[in-house]
Every structure is written in C-alpha cells, then in structure tokens.
C-alpha positions in Angstrom: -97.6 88.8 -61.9 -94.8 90.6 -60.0 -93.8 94.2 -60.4 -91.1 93.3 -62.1 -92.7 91.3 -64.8 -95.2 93.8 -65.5 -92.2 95.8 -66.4 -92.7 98.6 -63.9 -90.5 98.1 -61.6 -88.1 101.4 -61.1 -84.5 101.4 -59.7 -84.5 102.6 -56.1 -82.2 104.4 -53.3 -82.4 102.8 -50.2 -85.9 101.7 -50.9 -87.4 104.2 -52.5 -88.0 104.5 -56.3 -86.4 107.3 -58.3 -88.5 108.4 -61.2 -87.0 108.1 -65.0 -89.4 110.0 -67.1 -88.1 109.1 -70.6 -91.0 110.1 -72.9 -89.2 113.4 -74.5 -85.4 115.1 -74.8 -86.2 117.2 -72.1 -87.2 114.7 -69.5 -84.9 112.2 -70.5 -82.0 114.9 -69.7 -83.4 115.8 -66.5 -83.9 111.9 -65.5 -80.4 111.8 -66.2 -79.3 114.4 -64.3 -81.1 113.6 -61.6 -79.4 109.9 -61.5 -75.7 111.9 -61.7 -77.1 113.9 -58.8 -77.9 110.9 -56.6 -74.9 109.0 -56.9 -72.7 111.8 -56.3 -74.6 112.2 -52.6 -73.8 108.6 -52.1 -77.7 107.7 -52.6 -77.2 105.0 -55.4 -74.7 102.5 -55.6 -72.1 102.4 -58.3 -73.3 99.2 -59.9 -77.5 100.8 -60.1 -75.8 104.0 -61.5 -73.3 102.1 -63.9 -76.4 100.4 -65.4 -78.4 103.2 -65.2 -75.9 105.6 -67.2 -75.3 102.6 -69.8 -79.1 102.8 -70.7 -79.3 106.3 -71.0 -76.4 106.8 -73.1 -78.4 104.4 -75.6 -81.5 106.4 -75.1 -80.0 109.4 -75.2 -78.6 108.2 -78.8 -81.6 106.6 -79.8 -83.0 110.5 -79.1 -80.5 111.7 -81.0 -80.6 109.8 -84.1 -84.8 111.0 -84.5 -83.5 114.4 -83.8 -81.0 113.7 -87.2 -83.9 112.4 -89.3 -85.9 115.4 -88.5 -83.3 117.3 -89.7 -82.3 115.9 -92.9 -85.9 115.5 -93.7 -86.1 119.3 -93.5 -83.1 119.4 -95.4 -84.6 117.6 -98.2 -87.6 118.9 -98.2 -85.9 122.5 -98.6 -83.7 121.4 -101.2 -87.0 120.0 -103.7 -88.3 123.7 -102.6 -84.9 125.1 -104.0 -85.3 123.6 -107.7 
C-alpha cells in the first residue's frame, strides 16, 4: 500500500512535506497561515496552494458551523433557564 493510499501522504515544497495540523481552530489557523506564508516566498506552486486554500476554506467552515451549534445550544439552554 502506497503512501498515498494510506491517506497520509502531505503536500510538499520542493520535496519536503509541510505539516497541516487540522485537529482544532487554533491549528487549523496556523496550518493555514503557514501555507499563505509559503506561497508568498515562492516555496509552493500556485496550483498546490490553490488546492490547498480550497480545502481549508471548507474546513475552516466546517469549524465554523460546530462553533454555531455550540452557541445556539447555549443559547437555548439559557433561554429554558430564563422561564
């Protein structure tokens, strides 16, 4: 089984790997920032950081979304509290 079919093969610069923690808000922004900050030093090619910005601008809503659920959970649970 290749890397690749495992599903843990990474998207690299000039043959090495860049690493996309996406397991929490926090990483996923910094993962993100850090893919902005390698295509702007000409270390990724625009079609690697085309891709890479589509997929986490759905991650980045998916994130979003749980972070809206959490809150109008709250919101409803304060609500029953109110009457």
């Amino acid at each position: 089984m290749t890397e690749q079919e495992a599903g843990t093969d990474s998207p690299t610069t000039g043959g090495q790997s860049i690493q996309l923690r996406l397991n929490s808000v926090e990483h996923s922004r910094k993962s993100f920032a850090r893919i902005i900050r390698l295509y702007m030093c000409g270390e990724l090619d625009r079609v690697m950081f085309r891709d890479l910005v589509f997929a986490m601008s759905g991650l980045l809503g998916f994130w979003r979304a749980e972070k809206e659920l959490d809150i109008e959970e709250r919101l409803l649970s304060l609500e029953e509290q109110i009457r």
